[in-house]
C-alpha positions in Angstrom: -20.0 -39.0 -26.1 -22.5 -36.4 -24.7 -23.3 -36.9 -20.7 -20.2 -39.5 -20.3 -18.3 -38.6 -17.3 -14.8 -39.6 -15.6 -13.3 -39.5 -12.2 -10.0 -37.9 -11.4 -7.5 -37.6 -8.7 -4.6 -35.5 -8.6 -2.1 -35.3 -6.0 1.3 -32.9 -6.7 3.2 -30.4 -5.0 3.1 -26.6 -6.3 5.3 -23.8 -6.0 7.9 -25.9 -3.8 5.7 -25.8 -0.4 2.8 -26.4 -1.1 0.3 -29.8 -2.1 -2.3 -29.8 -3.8 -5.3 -32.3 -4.0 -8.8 -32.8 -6.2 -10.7 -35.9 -6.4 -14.1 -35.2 -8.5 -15.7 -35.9 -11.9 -15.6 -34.5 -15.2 -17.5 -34.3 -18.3 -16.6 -32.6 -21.9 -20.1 -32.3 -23.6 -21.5 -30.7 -22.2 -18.7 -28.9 -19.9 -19.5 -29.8 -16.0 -16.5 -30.5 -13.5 -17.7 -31.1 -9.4 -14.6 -31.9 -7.2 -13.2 -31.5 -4.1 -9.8 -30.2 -3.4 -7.6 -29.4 -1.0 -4.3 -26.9 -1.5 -1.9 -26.5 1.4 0.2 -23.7 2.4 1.2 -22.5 -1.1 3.9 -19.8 -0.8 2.3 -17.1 -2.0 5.7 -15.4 -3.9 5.1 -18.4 -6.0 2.8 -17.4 -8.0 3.7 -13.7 -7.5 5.0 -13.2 -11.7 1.5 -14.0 -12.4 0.4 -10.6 -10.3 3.0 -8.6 -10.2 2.1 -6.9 -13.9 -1.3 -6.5 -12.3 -0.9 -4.5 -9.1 2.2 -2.3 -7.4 2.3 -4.4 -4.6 5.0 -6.2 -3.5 5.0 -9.5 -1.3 7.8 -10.1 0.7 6.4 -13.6 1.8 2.6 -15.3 2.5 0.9 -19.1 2.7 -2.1 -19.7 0.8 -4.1 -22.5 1.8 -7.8 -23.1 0.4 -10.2 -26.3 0.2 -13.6 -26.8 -0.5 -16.0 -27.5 -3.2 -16.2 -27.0 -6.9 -18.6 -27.1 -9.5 -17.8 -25.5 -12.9 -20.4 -25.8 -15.8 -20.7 -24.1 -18.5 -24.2 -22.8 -19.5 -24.1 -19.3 -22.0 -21.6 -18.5 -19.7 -18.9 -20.7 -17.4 -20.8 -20.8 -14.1 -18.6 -21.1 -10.8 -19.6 -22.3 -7.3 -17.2 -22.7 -4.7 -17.7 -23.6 -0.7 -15.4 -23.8 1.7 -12.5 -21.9 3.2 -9.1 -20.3 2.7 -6.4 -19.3 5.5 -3.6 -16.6 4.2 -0.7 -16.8 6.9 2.1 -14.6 7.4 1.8 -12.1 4.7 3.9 -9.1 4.6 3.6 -6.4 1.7 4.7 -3.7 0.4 3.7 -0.7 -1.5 5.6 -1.0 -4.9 4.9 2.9 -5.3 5.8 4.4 -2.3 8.8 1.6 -1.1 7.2 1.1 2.3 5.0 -1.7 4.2 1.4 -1.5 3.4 -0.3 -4.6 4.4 0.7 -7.4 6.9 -1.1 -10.3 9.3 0.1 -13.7 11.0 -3.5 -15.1 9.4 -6.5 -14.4 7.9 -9.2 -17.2 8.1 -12.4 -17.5 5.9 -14.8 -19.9 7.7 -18.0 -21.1 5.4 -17.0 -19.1 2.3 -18.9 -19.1 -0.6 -18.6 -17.4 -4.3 -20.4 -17.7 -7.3 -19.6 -15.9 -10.7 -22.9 -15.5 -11.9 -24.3 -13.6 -10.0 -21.2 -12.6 -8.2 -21.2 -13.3 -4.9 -18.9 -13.3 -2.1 -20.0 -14.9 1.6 -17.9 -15.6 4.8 -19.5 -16.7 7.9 -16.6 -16.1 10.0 -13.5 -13.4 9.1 -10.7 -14.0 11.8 -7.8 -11.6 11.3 -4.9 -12.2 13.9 -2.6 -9.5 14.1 -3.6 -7.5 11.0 -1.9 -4.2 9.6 -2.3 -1.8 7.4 -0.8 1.5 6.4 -3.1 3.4 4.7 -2.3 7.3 4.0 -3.1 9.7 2.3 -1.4 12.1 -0.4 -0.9 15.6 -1.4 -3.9 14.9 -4.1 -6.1 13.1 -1.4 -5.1 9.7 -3.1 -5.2 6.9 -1.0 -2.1 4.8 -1.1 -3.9 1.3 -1.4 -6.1 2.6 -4.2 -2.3 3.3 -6.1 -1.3 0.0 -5.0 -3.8 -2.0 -6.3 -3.8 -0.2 -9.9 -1.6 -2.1 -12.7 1.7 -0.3 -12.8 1.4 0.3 -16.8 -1.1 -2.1 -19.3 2.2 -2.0 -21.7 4.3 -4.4 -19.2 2.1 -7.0 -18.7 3.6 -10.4 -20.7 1.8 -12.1 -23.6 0.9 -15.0 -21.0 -1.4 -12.6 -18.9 -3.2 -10.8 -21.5 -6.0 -12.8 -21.1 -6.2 -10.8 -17.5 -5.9 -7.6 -19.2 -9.2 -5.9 -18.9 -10.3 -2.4 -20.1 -12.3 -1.0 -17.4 -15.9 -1.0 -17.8 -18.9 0.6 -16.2 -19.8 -1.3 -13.2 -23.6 -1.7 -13.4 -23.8 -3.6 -10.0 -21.6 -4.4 -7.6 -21.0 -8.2 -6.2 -23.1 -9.1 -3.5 -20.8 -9.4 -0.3 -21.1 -10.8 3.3 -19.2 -11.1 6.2 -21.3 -12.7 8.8 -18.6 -12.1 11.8 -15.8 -10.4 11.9 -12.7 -11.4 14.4 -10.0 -8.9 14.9 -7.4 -10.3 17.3 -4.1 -8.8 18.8 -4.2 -5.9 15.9 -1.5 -3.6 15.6 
């Protein structure tokens, strides 16, 4: 019936090394989920076939762990808020393209994050990166090689399972709103 909620809690492990947890409430009509989760050091090569098709970089290995707070409702459009945090550790790349490393840290931490789809909007108190790296150069044609990376590597390869992620590119009429209130560079290379 309209405005009749449930609870939920859901504990499982993903992509071999990770956990996962949520614990919120949920109601069909009309759409509104608020929970709180928790996922733990996901290995980030895991979920890598979902990407791949998307960009032309490689990871050779990476941990994903996020937690926070959630609510999704849907109004003309499905409305996201998220707070909280995320920690990437040990992630080592590399440029598909050009066969050599591009990106790599021992962690990057996102204290009091924030993002909301409508409008879009990106916050982080605190950016720590320990030990980042990057390789960023330039080509004959002035290209940079991160803007190559981060292109698909050809709309015709991506699988029938990630179409939905197929976009055709669009006019941007406003960027998201982003802020990074502090940003921590330690032991960079």
């Amino acid at each position: 019936a309209p405005g009749d909620t449930t609870e939920f809690h859901v504990q499982s492990q993903v992509g071999g090394s990770g956990r996962l947890e949520m614990e919120g409430r949920l109601q069909f009509a009309p759409f509104r989920t608020s929970f709180r989760f928790g996922l733990d050091k996901l290995r980030m090569r895991s979920v890598e076939p979902y990407w791949k098709p998307l960009t032309n970089v490689d990871l050779q290995r990476g941990k994903l762990s996020l937690w926070g707070d959630v609510i999704l409702r849907q109004e003309s459009e499905l409305q996201l808020d998220y707070a909280g945090g995320a920690e990437v550790l040990e992630v080592e790349s590399v440029d598909r393209v050009r066969r050599q490393p591009l990106l790599k840290w021992n962690m990057l931490k996102f204290d009091g994050l924030a993002i909301n789809n409508h409008p879009p909007r990106f916050v982080t108190r605190i950016l720590t990166a320990e030990q980042p790296y990057a390789r960023i150069l330039r080509d004959e044609k002035n290209q940079l090689n991160l803007l190559d990376a981060l292109e698909p590597p050809n709309q015709a390869a991506i699988p029938p399972f990630l179409e939905v992620l197929q976009v055709e590119p669009t006019p941007v009429r406003e960027l998201p709103a982003a802020s990074i209130g502090l940003l921590r560079i330690l032991g960079g290379v």
